[in-house]
VOPAGU-2260 file (C-alpha; in pm, 1 decimal, decimal comma):
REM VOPAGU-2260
SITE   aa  ch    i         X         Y         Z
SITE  UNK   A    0    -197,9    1234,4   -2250,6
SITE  UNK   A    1    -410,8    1084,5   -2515,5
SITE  UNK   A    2    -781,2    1110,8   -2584,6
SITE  UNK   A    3    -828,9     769,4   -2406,8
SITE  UNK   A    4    -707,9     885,8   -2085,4
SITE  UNK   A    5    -826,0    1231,4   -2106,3
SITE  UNK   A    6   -1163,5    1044,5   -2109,5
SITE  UNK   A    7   -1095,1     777,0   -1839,3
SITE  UNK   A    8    -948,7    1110,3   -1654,2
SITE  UNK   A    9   -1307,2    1272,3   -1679,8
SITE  UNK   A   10   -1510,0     949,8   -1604,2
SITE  UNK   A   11   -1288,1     961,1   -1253,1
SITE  UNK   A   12   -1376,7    1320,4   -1207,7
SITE  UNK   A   13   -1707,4    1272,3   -1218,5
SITE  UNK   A   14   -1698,2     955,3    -984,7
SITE  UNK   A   15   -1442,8    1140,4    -763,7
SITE  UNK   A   16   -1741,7    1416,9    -706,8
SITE  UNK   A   17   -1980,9    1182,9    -661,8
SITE  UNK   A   18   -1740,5     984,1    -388,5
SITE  UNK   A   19   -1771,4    1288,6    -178,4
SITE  UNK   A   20   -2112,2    1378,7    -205,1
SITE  UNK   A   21   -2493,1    1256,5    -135,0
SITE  UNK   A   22   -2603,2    1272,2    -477,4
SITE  UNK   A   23   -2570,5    1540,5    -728,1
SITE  UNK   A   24   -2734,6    1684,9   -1048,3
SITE  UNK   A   25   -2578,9    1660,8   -1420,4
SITE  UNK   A   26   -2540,7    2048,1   -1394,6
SITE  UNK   A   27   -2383,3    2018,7   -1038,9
SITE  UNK   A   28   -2130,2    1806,6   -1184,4
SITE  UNK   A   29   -2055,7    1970,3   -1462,3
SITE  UNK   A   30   -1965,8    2319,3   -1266,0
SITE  UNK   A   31   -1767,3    2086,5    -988,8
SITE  UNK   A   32   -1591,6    1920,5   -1288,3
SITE  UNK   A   33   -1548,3    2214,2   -1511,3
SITE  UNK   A   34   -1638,4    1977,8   -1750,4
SITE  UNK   A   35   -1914,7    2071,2   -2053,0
SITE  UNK   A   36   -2299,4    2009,1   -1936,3
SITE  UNK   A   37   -2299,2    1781,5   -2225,1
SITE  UNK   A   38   -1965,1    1592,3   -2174,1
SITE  UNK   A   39   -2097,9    1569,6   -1840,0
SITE  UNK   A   40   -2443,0    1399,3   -1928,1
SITE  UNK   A   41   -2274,1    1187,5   -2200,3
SITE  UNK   A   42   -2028,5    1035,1   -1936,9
SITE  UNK   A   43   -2327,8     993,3   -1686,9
SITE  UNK   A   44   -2527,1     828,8   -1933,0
SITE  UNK   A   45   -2300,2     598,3   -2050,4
SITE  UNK   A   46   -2166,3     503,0   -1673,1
SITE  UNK   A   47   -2567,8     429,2   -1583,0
SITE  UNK   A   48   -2606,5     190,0   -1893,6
SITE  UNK   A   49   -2302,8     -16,3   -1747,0
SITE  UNK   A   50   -2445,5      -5,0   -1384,1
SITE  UNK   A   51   -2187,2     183,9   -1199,5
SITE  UNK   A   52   -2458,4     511,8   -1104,0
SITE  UNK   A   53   -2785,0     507,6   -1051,9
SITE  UNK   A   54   -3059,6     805,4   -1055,7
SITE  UNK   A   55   -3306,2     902,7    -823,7
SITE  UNK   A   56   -3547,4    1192,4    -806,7
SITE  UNK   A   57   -3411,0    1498,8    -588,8
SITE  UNK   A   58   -3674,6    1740,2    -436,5
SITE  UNK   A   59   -3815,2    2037,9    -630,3
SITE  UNK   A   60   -3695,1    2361,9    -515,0
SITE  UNK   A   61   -3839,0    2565,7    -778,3
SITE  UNK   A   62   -4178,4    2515,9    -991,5
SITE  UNK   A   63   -4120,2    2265,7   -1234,5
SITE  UNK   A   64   -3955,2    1929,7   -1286,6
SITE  UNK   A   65   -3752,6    1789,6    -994,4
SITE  UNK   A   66   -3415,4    1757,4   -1054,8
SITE  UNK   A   67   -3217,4    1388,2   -1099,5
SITE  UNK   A   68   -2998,4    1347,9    -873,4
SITE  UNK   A   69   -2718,9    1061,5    -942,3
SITE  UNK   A   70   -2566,5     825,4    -694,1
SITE  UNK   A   71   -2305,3     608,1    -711,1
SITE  UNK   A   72   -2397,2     202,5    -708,5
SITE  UNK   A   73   -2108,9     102,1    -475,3
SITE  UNK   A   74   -2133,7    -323,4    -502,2
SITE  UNK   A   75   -2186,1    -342,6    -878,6
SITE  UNK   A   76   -1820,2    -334,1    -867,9
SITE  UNK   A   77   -1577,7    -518,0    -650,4
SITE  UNK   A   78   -1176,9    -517,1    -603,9
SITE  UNK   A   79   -1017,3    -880,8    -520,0
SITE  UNK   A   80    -716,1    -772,1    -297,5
SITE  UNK   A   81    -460,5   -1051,2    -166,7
SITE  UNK   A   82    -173,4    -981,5      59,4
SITE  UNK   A   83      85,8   -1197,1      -3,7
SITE  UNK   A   84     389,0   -1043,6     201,3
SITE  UNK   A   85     429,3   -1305,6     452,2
SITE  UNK   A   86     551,2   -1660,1     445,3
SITE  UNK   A   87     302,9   -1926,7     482,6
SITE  UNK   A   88      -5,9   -1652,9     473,4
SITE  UNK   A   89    -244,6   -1512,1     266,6
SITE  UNK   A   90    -453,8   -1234,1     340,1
SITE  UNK   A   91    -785,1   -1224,6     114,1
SITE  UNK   A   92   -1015,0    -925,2      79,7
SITE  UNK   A   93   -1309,8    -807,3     -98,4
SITE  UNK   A   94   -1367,9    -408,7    -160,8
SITE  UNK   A   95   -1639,2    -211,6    -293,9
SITE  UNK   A   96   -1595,1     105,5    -488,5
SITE  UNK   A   97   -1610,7     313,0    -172,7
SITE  UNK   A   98   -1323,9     133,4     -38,2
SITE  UNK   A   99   -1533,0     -41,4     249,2
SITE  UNK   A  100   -1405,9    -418,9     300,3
SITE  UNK   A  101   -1689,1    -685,2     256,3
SITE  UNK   A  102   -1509,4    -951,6     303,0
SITE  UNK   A  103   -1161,4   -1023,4     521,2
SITE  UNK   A  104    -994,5   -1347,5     581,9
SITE  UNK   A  105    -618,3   -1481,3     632,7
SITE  UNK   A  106    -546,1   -1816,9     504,5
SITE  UNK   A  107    -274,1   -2065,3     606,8
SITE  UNK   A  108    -114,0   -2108,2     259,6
SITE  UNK   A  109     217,7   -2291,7     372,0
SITE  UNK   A  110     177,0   -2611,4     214,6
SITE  UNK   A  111     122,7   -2416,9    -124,4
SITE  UNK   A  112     421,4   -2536,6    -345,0
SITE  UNK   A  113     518,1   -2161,3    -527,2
SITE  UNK   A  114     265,8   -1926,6    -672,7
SITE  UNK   A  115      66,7   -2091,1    -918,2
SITE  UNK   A  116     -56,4   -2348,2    -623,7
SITE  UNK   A  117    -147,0   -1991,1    -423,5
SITE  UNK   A  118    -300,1   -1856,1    -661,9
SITE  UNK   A  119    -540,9   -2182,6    -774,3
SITE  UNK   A  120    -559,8   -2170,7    -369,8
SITE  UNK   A  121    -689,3   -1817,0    -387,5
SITE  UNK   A  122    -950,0   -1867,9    -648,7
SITE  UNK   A  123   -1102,3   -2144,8    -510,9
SITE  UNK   A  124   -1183,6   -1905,1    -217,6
SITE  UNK   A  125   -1306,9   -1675,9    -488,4
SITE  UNK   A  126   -1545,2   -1891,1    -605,1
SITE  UNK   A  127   -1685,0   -2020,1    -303,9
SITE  UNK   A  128   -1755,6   -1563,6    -228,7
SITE  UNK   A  129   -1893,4   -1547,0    -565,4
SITE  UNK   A  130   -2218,8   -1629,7    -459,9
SITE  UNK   A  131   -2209,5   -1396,3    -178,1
SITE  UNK   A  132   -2226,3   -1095,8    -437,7
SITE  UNK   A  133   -2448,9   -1194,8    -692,6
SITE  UNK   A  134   -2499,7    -899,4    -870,5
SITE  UNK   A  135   -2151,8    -750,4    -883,8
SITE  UNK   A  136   -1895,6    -734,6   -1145,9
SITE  UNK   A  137   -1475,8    -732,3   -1093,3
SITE  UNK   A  138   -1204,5    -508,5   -1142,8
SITE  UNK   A  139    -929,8    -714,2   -1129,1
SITE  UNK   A  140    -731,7    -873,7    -885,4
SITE  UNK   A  141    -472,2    -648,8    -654,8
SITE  UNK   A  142    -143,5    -819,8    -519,0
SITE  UNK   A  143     107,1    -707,6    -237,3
SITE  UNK   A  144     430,9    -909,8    -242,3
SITE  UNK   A  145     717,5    -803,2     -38,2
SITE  UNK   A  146    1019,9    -717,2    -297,4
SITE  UNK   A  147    1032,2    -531,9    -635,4
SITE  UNK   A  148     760,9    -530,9    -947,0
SITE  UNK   A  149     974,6    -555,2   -1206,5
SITE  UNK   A  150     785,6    -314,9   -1479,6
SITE  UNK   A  151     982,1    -516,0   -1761,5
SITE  UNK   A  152     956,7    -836,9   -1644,1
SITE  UNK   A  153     632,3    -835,9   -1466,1
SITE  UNK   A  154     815,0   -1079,5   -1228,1
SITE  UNK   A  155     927,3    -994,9    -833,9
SITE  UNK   A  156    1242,8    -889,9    -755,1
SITE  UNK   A  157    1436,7    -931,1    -431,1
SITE  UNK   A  158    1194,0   -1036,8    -262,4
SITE  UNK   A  159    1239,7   -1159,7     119,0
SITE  UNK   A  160    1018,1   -1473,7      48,8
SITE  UNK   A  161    1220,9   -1733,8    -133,8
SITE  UNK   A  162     914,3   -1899,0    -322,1
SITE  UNK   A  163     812,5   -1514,4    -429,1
SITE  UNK   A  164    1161,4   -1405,9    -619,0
SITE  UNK   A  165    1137,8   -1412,1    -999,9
SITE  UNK   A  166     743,5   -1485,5    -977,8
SITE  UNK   A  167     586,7   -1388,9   -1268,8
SITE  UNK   A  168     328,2   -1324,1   -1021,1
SITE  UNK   A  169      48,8   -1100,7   -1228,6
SITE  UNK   A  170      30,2   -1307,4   -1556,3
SITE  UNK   A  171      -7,8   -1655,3   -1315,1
SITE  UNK   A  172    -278,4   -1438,3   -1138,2
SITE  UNK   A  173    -465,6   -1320,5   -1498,4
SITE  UNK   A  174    -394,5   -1680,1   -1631,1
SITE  UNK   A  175    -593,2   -1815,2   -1334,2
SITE  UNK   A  176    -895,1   -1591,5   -1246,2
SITE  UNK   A  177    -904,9   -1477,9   -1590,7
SITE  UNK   A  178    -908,3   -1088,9   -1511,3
SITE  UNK   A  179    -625,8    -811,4   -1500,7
SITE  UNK   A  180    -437,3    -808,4   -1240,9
SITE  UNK   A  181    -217,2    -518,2   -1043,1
SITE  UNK   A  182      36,3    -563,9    -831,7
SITE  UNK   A  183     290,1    -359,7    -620,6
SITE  UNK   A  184     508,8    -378,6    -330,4
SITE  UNK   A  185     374,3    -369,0      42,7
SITE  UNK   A  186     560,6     -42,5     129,2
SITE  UNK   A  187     416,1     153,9    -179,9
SITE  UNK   A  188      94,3      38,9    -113,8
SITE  UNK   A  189      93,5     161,9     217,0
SITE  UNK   A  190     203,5     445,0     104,8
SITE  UNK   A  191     -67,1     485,3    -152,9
SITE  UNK   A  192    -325,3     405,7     103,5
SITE  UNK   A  193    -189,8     697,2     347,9
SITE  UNK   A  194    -221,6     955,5     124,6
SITE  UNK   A  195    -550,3     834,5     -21,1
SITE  UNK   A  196    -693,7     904,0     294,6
SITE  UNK   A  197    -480,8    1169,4     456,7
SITE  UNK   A  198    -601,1    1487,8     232,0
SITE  UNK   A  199    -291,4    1722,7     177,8
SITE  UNK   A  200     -57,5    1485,4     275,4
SITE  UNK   A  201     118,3    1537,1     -73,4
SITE  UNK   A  202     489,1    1471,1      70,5
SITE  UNK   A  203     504,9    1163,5     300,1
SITE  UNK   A  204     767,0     892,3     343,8
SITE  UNK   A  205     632,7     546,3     465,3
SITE  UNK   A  206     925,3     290,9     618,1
SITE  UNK   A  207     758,8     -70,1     630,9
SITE  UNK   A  208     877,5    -322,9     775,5
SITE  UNK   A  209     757,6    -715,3     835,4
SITE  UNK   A  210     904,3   -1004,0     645,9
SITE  UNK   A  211    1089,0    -783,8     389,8
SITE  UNK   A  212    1210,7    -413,1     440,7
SITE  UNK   A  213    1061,0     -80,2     229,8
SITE  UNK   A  214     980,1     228,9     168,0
SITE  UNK   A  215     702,7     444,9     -16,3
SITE  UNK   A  216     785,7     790,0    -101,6
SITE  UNK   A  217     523,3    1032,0    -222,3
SITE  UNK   A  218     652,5    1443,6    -315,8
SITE  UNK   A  219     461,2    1682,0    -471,0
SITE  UNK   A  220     135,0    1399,6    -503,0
SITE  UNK   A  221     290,2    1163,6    -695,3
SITE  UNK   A  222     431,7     825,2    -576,5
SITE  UNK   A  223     863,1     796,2    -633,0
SITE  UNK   A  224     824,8     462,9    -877,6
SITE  UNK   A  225    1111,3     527,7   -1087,8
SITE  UNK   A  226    1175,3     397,1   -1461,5
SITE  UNK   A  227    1064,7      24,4   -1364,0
SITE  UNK   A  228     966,7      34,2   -1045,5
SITE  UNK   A  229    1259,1      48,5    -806,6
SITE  UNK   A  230    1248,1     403,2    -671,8
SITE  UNK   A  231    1221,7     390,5    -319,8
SITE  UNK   A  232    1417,0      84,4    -289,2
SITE  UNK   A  233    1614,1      81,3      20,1
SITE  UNK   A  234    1657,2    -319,2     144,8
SITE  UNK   A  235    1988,6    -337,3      14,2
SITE  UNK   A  236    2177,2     -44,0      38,3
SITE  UNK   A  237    2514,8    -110,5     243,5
SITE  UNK   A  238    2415,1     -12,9     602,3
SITE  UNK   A  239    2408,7    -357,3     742,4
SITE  UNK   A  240    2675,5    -569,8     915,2
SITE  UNK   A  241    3017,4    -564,7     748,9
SITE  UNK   A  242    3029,7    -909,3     557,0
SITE  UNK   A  243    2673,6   -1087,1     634,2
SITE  UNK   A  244    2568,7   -1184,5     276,3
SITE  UNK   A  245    2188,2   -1131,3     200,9
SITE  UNK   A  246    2012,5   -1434,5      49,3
SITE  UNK   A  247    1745,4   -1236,1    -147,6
SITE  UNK   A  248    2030,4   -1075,7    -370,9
SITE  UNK   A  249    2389,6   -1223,7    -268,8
SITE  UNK   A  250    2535,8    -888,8    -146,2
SITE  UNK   A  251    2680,6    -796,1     140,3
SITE  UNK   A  252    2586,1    -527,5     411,3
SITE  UNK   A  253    2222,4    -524,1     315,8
SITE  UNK   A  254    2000,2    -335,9     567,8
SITE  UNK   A  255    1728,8    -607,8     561,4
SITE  UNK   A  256    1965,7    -822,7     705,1
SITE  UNK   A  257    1939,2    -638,1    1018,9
SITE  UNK   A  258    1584,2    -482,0    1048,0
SITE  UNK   A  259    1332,1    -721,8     891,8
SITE  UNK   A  260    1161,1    -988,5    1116,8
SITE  UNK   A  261    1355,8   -1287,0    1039,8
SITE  UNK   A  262    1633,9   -1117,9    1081,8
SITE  UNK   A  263    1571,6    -916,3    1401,6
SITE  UNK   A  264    1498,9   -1278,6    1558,8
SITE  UNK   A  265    1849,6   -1413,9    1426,0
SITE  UNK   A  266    1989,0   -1106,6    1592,2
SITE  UNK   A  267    1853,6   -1137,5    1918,3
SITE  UNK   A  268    1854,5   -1320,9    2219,5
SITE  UNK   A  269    1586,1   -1492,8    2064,4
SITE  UNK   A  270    1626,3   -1869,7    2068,1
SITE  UNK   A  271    1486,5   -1962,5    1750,0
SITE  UNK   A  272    1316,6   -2270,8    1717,3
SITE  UNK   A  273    1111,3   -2460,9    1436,9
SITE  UNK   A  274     767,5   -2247,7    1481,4
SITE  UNK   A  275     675,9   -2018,7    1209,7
SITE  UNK   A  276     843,8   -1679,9    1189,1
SITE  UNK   A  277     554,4   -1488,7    1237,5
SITE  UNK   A  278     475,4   -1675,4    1566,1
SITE  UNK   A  279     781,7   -1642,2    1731,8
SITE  UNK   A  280     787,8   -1264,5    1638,9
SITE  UNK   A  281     474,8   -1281,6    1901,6
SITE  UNK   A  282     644,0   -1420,6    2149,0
SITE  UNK   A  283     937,4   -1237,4    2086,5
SITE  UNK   A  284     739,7    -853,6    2092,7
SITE  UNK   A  285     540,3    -963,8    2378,4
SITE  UNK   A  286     880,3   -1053,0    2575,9
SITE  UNK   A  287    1016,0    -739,5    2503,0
SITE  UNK   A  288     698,3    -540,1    2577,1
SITE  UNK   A  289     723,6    -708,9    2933,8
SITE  UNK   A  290    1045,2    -513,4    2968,7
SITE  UNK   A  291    1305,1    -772,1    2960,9
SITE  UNK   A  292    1632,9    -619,9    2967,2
SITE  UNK   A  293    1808,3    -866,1    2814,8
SITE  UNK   A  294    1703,9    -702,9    2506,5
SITE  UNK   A  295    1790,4    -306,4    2612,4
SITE  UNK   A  296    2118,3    -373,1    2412,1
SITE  UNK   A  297    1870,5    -497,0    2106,3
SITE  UNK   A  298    1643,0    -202,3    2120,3
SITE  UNK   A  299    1960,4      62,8    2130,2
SITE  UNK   A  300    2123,7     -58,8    1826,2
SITE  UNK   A  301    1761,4    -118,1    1607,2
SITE  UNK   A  302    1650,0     170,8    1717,5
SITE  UNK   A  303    1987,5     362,6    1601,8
SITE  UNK   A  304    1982,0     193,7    1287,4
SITE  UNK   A  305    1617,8     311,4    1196,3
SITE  UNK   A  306    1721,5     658,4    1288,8
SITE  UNK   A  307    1946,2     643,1    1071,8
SITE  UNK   A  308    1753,6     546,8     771,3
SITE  UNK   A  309    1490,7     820,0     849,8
SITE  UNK   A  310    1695,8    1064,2     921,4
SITE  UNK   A  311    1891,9    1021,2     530,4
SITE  UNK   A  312    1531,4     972,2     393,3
SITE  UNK   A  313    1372,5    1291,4     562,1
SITE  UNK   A  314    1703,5    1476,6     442,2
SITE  UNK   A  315    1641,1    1362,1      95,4
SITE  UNK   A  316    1256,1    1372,5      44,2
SITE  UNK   A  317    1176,6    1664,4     311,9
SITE  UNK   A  318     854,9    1540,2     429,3
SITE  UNK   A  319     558,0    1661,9     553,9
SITE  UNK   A  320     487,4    1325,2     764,5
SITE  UNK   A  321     664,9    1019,9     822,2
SITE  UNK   A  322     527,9     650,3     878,4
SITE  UNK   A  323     601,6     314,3    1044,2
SITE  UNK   A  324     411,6      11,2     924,6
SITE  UNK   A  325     416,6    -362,7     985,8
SITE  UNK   A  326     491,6    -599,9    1206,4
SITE  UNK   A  327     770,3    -317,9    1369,8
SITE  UNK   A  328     517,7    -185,2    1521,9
SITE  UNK   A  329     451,9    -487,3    1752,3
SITE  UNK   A  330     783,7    -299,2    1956,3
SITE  UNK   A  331     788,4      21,2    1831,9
SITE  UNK   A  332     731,3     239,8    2126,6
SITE  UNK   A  333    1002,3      19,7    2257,7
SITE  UNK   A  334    1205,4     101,0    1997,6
SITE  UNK   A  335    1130,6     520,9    1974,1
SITE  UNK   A  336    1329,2     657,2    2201,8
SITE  UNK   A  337    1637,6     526,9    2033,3
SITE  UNK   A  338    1505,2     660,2    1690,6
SITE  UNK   A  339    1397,6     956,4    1785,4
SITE  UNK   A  340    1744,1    1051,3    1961,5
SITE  UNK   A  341    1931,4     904,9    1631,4
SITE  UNK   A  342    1665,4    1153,5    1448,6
SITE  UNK   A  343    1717,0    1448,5    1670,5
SITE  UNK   A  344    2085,5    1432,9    1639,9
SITE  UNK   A  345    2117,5    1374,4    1270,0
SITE  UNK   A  346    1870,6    1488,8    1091,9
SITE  UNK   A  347    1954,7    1877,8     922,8
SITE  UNK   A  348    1604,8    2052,2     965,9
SITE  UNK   A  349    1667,6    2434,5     877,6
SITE  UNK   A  350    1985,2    2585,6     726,0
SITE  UNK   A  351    2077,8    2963,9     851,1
SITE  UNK   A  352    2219,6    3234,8     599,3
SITE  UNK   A  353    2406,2    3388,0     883,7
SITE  UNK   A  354    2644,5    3085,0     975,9
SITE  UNK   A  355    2797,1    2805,8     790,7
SITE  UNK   A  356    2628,9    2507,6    1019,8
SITE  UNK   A  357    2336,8    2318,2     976,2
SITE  UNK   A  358    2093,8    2355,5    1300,1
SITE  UNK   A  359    1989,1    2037,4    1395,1
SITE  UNK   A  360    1632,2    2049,6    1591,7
SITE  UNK   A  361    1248,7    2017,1    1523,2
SITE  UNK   A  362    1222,2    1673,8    1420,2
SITE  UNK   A  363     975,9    1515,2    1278,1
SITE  UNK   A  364     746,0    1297,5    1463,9
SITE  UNK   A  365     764,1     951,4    1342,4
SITE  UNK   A  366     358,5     804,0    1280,8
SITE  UNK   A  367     317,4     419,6    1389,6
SITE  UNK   A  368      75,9     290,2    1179,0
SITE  UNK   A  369    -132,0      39,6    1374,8
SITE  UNK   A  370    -332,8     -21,3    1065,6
SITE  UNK   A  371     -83,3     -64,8     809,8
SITE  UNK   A  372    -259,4    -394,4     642,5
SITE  UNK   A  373    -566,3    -170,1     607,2
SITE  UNK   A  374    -364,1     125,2     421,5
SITE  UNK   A  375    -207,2    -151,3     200,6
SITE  UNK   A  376    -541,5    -290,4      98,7
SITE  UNK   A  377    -734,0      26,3      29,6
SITE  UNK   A  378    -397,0     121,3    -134,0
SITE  UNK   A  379    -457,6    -170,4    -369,8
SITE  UNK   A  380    -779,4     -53,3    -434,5
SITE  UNK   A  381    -717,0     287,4    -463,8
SITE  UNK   A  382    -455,0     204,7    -749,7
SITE  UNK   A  383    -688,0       8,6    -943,7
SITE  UNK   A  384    -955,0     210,5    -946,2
SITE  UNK   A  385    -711,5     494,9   -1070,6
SITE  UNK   A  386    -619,9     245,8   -1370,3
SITE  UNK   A  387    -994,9     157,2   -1396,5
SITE  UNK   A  388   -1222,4     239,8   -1765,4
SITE  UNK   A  389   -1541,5     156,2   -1622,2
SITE  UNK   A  390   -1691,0     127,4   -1988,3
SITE  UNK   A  391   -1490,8    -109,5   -2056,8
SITE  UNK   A  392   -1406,8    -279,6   -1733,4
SITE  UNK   A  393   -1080,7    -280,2   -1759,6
SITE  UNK   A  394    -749,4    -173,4   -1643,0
SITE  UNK   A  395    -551,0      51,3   -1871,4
């Protein structure tokens, strides 16, 4: 760790104390921190002079001066998050530096011709917000795309939307609103978003699943991102159907091919017509919700099929929790029983010393999140704030 990040470390400290508390002295900070009185009051200084706290007399409790308390100025700076997972839509948010949304809107973005149009798209709504929040500064832009980040490349990789694959999504983003941008996959995000708010949750797996198929893997506090970004990666292992070819990356046997939404409606008893994919996955969930049993046969083999994949990922990672997210969770309870019996029956739980078999019980419980969009957005801002020098306003 270099001296840069040593110091963008401490600045974070300090704001992470702050976060959690109504106010607090220099020397408060400083024994929270374990940080130098000085360091402390250099840092504060320096983060008042570029308006992220503020000070404000405390009450006296002994003869004497009162004591300063410092507080953190939440809107002086904002997060631009876009959620760009689906075909056709774009979710666009505004967040403050305590996480709370100010602003949340989808957009119809299907006659956007590839990314640069979607992203001109998505700063013309920034500028038309821009006068909302007059006196607050950016971060950056966040993205979630459904696929890979490519580290290297800085492009998208596999990704379930067509227009989306090979992007070079964050330097079109810069180019355009002319700050940095960050961008990740939905499932990570999620992910990141869980555990930012779920203290102790330091081993979690989060399966999401909506246009594209994922997973987001934190052990031991730290989120499984691999050398450039593909750890955690599971749309295209071989557990699909023996000789279906997937169109994001021309294998065969690709488990998105069964379990993300397009798909699921191919593989029903869906009749799929020329409506957008996202609206017949309404009518499709609310179908099944009604109890049809025409799709009993549908729910059994899903169902199986996501046991499955937890049960190899809770064998692998050993989590504490486990998540759902997405649009899967339009039919999940539909969909549990089958998991959890797939679960229950392969999952290895405990090992004895006395005999040579693996008992099988105790499963874990399998979380739906209902608010998955919200964990991915605070997960965007979570990240960027992590990679945020507030002296510099910049991410590093």
């Amino acid at each position: 760790m270099n001296t840069q990040d040593i110091r963008i470390n401490n600045m974070h400290d300090i704001i992470s104390c702050l976060r959690e508390s109504n106010g607090m002295t220099k020397k408060d900070l400083a024994e929270a921190t374990h940080l130098s009185f000085s360091t402390v009051s250099n840092f504060c200084n320096q983060l008042m002079e570029c308006g992220v706290l503020y000070s404000r007399k405390g009450l006296s409790v002994t003869v004497g001066r009162m004591p300063e308390h410092l507080y953190i100025r939440y809107d002086s700076f904002l997060t631009v998050c876009l959620d760009l997972q689906r075909q056709g839509l774009m979710e666009f948010a505004v967040l403050n530096l305590n996480d709370e949304v100010l602003f949340c809107k989808r957009y119809d973005i299907s006659l956007c011709n590839g990314i640069r149009e979607i992203a001109q798209y998505a700063y013309s709504v920034f500028c038309q917000l821009c006068s909302d929040f007059p006196n607050s500064q950016y971060l950056g832009v966040g993205v979630s795309v459904s696929g890979i980040f490519d580290k290297a490349s800085e492009k998208i990789i596999g990704s379930a939307i067509p227009s989306m694959d090979g992007a070079p999504v964050k330097a079109i983003i810069e180019e355009i609103f002319g700050m940095p941008c960050y961008v990740d996959n939905e499932a990570n995000l999620c992910a990141i978003g869980t555990y930012a708010t779920h203290a102790g949750e330091d081993d979690l797996v989060y399966m999401h699943i909506s246009e594209g198929l994922g997973i987001g893997v934190y052990t031991g506090g730290k989120l499984l991102s691999g050398h450039n970004g593909y750890g955690g990666e599971i749309a295209h292992i071989p557990f699909g159907t023996l000789g279906r070819r997937c169109p994001a990356c021309g294998c065969v046997n690709c488990v998105e091919t069964e379990l993300s939404i397009p798909w699921l409606l191919q593989n029903s008893v869906w009749k799929m017509t020329d409506a957008p994919i996202m609206d017949q996955w309404a009518q499709m969930a609310e179908t099944i919700n009604r109890g049809d049993p025409a799709y009993d046969g549908f729910l059994h083999d899903k169902g199986v099929l996501i046991g499955l994949l937890f049960s190899m990922l809770i064998d692998i990672f050993n989590p504490l929790h486990v998540y759902i997210g997405g649009d899967i969770t339009d039919i999940f309870e539909r969909l549990r029983p089958s998991v959890d019996r797939c679960i229950r029956s392969r999952c290895l739980q405990e090992r004895t010393t006395s005999r040579s078999f693996l008992v099988r019980n105790n499963i874990l419980p399998i979380l739906c999140d209902q608010n998955s969009n919200e964990h991915m957005m605070l997960g965007l801002s979570y990240s960027m704030r992590r990679r945020w020098d507030p002296l510099g306003n910049r991410l590093v």
